[in-house]
C-alpha positions in Angstrom: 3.2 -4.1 -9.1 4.4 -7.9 -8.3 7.0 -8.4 -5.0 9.3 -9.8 -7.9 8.8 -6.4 -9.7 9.4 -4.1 -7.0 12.4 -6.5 -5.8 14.2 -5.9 -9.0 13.5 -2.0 -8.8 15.5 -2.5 -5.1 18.1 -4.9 -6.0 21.0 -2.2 -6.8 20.5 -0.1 -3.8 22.0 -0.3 -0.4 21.0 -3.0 1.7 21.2 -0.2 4.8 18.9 2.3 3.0 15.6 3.0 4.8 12.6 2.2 2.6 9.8 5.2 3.0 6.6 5.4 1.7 5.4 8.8 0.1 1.3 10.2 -0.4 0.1 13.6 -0.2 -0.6 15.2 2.7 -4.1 17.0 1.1 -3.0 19.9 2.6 -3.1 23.7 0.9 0.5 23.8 0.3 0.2 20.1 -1.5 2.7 18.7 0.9 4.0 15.4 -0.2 5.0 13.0 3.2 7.6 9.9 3.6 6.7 7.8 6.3 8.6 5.3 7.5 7.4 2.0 6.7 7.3 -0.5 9.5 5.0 -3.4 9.0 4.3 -5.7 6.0 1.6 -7.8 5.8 -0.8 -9.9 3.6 -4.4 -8.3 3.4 -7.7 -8.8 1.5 -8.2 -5.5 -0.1 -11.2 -4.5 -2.3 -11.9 -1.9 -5.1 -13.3 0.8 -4.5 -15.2 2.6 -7.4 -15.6 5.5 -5.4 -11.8 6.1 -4.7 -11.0 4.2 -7.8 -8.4 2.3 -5.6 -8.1 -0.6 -3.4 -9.2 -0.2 0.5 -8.9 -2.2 3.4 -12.4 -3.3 4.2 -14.5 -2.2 7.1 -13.5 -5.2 9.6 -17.3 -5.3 10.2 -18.2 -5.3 6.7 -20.2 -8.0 5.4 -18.2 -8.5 1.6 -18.0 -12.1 0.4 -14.6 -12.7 -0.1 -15.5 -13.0 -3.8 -15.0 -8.9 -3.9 -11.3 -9.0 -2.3 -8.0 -10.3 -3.4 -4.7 -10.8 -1.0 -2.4 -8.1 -1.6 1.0 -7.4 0.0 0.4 -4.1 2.3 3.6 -1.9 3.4 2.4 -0.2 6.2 
């Protein structure tokens, strides 16, 4: 998803809404959790095949930049 993407999912709601961010918990009950999100930030994330996601890199990791791209993180 693009910032202008998500911007015009966000456009018609409340400007005083709080913004959350939800994943599962991996717990037995299957939990889903809504954090809070309170910092965004520009970071070089790679693909993982293992995950089949992107991850944050291991800061002492030793990728070429070649393997990551710059990717808006909510946090």
């Amino acid at each position: 998803m693009t910032k202008g993407e998500l911007f015009e999912l966000l456009v018609d709601f409340d400007d005083d809404m709080e913004i959350g961010f939800a994943y599962p918990s991996g717990d037995y009950w299957r939990t889903t959790i809504v954090k809070n999100i309170s910092e965004v930030s520009e970071e070089y994330v790679k693909f993982s095949s293992y995950h089949e996601e992107y991850v944050l890199p291991k800061e002492d990791a030793e990728d070429s930049q070649e393997d990551t791209k710059a990717m808006i993180v909510l946090r």
